[in-house]
C-alpha positions in Angstrom: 197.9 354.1 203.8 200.9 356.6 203.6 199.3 360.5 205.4 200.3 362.8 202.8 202.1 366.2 204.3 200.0 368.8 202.3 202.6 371.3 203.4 204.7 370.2 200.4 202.3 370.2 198.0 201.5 372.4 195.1 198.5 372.9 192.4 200.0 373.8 189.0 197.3 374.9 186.4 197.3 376.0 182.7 199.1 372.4 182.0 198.9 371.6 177.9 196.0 368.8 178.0 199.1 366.1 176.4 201.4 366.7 179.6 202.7 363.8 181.2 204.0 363.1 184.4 207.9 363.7 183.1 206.8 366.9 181.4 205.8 368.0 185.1 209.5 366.5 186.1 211.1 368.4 183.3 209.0 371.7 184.1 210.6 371.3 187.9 213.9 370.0 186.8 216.3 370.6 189.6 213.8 370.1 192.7 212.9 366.8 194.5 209.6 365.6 193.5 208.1 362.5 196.0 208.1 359.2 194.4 204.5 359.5 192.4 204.4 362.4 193.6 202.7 364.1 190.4 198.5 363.0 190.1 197.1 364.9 186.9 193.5 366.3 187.5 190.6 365.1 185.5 187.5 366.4 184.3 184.1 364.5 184.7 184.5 362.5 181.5 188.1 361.1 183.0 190.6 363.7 180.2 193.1 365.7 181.9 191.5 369.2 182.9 195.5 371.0 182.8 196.0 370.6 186.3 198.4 368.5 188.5 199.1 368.4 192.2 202.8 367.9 192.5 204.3 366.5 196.0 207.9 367.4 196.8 209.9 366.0 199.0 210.4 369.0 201.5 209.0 372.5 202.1 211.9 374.1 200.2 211.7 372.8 197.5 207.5 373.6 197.4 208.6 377.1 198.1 211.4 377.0 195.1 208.2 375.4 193.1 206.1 378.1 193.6 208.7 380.5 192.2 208.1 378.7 189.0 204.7 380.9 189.0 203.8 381.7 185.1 207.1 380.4 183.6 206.1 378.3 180.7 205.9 374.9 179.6 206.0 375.3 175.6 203.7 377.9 174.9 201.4 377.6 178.3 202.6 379.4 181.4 201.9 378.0 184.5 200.1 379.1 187.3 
């Protein structure tokens, strides 16, 4: 079991329902995510709710993340 450092970790919401893992690269393109560092969220009947937690590989680049705040991803803005 690898401890997780939630200090670089981020929630992003508002994800289109068909993102993928390298739409959530391409939407931080430029910062270091962790290796499987990106877990969509589901809902209770197992489909993607439009949320991720995204893992980065240092505290900078969580903070350079969280500048990203409603820039969009096609026609979605993130939160």
């Amino acid at each position: 079991m690898e401890r997780v450092d939630d200090n670089t970790v981020i929630r992003a919401r508002g994800l289109p329902w068909q993102s993928s893992d390298q739409d959530i690269a391409r939407f931080f393109r430029g910062l270091n995510i962790a290796k499987g560092g990106a877990a969509l969220c589901l809902n209770a009947q197992g489909r993607r709710n439009g949320e991720a937690l995204v893992r980065f590989e240092s505290e900078e680049h969580r903070d350079l993340a969280l500048q990203r705040h409603k820039h969009h991803m096609g026609t979605r803005y993130i939160e």
